[in-house]
C-alpha positions as CSV (number, residue, x, y, z in Angstrom):
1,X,0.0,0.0,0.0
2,X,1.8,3.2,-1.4
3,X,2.1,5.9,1.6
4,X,-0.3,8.3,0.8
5,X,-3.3,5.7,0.6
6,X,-2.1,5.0,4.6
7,X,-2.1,8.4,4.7
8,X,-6.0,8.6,3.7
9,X,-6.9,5.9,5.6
10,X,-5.5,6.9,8.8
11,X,-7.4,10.3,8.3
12,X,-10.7,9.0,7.3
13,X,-11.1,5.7,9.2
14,X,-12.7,7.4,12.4
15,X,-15.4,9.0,10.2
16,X,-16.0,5.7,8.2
17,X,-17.6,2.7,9.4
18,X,-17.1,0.8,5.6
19,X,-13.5,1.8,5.6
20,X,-13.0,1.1,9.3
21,X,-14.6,-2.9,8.9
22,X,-12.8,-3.6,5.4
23,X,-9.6,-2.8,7.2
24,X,-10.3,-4.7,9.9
25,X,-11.3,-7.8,7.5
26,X,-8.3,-7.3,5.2
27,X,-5.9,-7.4,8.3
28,X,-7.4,-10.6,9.5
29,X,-7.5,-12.1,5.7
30,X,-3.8,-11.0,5.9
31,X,-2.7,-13.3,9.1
32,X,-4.9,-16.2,8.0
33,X,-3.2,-15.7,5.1
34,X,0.3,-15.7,6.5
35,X,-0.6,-18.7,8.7
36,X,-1.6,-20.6,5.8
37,X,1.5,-19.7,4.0
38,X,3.9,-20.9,6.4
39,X,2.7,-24.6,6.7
40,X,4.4,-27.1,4.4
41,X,1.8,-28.9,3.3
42,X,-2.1,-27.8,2.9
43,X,-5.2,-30.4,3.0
44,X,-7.2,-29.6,0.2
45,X,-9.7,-27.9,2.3
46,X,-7.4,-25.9,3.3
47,X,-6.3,-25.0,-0.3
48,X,-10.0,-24.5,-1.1
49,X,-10.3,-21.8,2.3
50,X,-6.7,-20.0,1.1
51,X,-8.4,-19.3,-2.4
52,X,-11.4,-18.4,-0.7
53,X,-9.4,-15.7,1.7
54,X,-7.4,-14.7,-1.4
55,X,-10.7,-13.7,-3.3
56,X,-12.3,-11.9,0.0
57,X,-9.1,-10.2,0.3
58,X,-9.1,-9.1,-2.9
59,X,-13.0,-7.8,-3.2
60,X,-12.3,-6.1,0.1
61,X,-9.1,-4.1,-1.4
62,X,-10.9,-3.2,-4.7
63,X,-14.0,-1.4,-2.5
64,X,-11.2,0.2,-0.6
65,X,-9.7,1.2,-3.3
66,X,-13.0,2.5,-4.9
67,X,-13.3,4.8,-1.1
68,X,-10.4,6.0,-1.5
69,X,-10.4,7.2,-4.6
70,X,-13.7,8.9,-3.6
71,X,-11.5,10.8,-0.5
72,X,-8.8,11.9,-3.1
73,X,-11.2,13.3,-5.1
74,X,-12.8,15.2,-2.1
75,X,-9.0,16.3,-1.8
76,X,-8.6,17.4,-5.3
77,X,-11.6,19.6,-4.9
78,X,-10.3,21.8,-2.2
C-alpha cells in the first residue's frame, strides 16, 4: 500500500464505518493468510479456504480502493 493511501486511511477511518470494517477484515484475511502460508503442506480444504481468503481479500481491497479514490477526489476539490 503506497504511503499516501495509509495516509488517507488513517485520516478517514474514524469517520467511516465501511473503511474502518474492510480494514479490519483485510488485516485478519492478511494473518490467515500468513498462517496458511507458512505450513508445508495444505489439505485440500485448506487449499479450497486460502483461495477463498485470497478472493475476499481481494474484493475487500478493490472497495477500498474505490473509497479511497472517492476521498482523493474530495482532496482534489479543495
Amino acid at each position: 500500500m503506497e504511503k499516501r493511501d495509509e495516509q488517507l486511511i488513517a485520516q478517514w477511518i474514524d469517520h467511516d464505518d465501511e473503511l474502518k470494517k474492510l480494514m479490519i477484515e483485510h488485516l485478519e484475511f492478511e494473518r490467515q493468510l500468513e498462517d496458511l502460508n507458512r505450513r508445508l503442506y495444505l489439505t485440500p480444504e485448506e487449499t479450497v479456504n486460502r483461495k477463498k481468503i485470497q478472493k475476499l481479500k481481494l474484493a475487500g481491497r478493490d472497495r477500498i480502493e474505490q473509497l479511497l479514490a472517492k476521498y482523493r477526489a474530495k482532496e482534489s476539490e479543495s
